[in-house]
Every structure is written in C-alpha cells, then in structure tokens.
C-alpha positions as CSV (number, residue, x, y, z in Angstrom):
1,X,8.8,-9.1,-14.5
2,X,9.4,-6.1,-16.5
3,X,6.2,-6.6,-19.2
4,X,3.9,-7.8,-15.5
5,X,5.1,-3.5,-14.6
6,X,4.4,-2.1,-18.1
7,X,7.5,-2.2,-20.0
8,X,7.7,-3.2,-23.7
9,X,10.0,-6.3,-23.8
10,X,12.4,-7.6,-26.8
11,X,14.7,-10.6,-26.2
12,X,17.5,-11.5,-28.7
13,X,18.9,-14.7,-29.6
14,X,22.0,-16.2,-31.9
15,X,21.1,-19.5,-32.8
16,X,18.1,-21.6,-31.9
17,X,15.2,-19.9,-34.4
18,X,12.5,-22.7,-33.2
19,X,12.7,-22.0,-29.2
20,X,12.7,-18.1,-29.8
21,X,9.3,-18.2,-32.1
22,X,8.0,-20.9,-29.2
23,X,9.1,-17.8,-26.1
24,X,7.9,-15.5,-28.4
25,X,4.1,-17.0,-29.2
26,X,4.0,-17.8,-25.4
27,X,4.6,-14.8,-24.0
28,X,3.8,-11.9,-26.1
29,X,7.5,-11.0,-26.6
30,X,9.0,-10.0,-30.0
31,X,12.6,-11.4,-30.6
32,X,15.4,-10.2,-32.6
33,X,18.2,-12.7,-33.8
34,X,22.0,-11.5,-33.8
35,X,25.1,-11.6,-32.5
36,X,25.8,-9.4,-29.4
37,X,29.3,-10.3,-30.2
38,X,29.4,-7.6,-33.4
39,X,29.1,-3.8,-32.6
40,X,27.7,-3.8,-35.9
41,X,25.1,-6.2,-35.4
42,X,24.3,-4.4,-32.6
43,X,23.9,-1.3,-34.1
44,X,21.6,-2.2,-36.7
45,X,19.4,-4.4,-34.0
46,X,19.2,-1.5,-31.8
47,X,17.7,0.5,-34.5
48,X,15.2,-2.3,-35.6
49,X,14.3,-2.6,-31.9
50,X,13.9,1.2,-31.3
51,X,11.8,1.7,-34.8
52,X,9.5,-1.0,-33.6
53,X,8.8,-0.5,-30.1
54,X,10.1,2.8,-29.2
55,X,13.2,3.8,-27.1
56,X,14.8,1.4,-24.6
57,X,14.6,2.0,-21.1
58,X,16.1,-0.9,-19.1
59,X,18.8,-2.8,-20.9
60,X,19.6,-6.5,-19.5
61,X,23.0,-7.7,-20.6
62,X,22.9,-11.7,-20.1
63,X,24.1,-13.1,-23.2
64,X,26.6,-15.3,-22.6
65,X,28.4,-18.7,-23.7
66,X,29.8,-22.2,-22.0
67,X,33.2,-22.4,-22.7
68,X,34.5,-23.4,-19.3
69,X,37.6,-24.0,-18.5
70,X,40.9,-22.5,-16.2
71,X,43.5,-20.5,-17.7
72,X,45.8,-23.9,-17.9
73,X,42.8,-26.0,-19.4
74,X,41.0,-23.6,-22.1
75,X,42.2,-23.4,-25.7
76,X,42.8,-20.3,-26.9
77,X,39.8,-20.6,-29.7
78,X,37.8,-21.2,-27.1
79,X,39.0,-18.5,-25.2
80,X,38.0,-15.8,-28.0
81,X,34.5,-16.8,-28.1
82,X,33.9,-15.8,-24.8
83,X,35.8,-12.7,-24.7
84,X,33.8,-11.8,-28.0
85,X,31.0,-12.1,-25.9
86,X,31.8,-10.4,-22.7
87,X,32.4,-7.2,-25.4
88,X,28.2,-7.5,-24.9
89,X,28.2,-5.1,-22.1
90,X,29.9,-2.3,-23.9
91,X,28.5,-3.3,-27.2
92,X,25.1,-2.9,-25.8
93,X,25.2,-0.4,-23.2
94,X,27.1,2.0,-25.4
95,X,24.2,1.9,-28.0
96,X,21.6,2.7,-25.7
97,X,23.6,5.1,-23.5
98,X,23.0,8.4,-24.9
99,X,19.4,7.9,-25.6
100,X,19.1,6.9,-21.9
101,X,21.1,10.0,-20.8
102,X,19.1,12.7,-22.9
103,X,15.6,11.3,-21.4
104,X,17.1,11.4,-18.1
105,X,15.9,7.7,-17.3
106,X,17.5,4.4,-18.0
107,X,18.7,0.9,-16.3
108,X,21.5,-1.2,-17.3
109,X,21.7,-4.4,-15.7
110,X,24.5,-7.0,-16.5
111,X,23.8,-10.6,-15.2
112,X,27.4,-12.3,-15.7
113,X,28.3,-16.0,-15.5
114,X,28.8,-17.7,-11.9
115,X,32.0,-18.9,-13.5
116,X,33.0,-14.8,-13.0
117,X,33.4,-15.9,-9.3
118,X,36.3,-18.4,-9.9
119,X,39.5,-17.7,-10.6
C-alpha cells in the first residue's frame, strides 16, 4: 500500500536470504538483512537504508517471533528472545525519531502479536 501512494519501500529480514531476494525481485522492494533485536544493528541499517533511498518517512514496526507460551508454561530462554525483540519498537522508532521531528512529518506504526491480547 505504501509504494501503490508513492513511498520508497525497504523491508528487513533475519533469517531466510532465499524468500527475501524472491519478495524483493517480485515487487520492486529492496531488503536489508539484520537483527531488529540489536540497537547496533539497527543503527548501522538505518544508515545503509537512509544513504540508499533517502530519509524515512513512515516506519512499520512488525518484526516479531513465535515463542508462545503463558507465564507458567514458557522457559525463560525462550522468554528473552521475545523480549529482545519487543526492544524493536524503541530500537527502531528511536533511530528514525529525530529525523522525523526536524522535517516535521513522520508515521510510526507498530503492528504487535495477537498473543499481546492474552494474558
């Protein structure tokens, strides 16, 4: 929706190299491979990003992992690797915050996990 109203789009990815390079031959879109879970990682991808294709407007945050499980079910290992990356939204939104502030335009959106709604 956002490159059908003009926008310059880049998706990121952690793991699966193949089905990136297949979204990105279909539909125009370059992609960037890190970890969302890193500030650093972040940081330097957020520069790449910018240098290529200019300053970012609308930010989606909907990275995300399965690792369900209640609080009396989930190991603790498990645990951390989603709490790494819920850190997305700050990681993220911090990065592109100011830029988005000194242009006096931006959009953050966070899509989180329909497990959020359960307790």
């Amino acid at each position: 929706m956002l490159k059908d109203n003009g926008y310059t789009v880049a998706a990121t990815y952690t793991g699966n190299y193949k089905a990136a390079a297949v979204f990105s031959k279909a539909n125009s879109i370059n992609v960037y491979r890190f970890d969302v879970g890193y500030f650093n990682a972040c940081e330097t991808s957020i520069a790449r990003i910018t240098a290529d294709l200019g300053p970012i407007k609308v930010l989606v945050n909907n990275a995300g992992i399965t690792r369900d499980g209640t609080m009396y079910r989930i190991e603790r290992d498990k645990w951390d690797a989603v709490y790494k990356h819920e850190l997305r939204i700050f990681n993220m939104s911090r990065l592109v915050i100011e830029s988005m502030r000194s242009k006096g335009f931006g959009r953050i959106v966070n899509i989180r996990s329909i497990n959020d709604q359960a307790g």
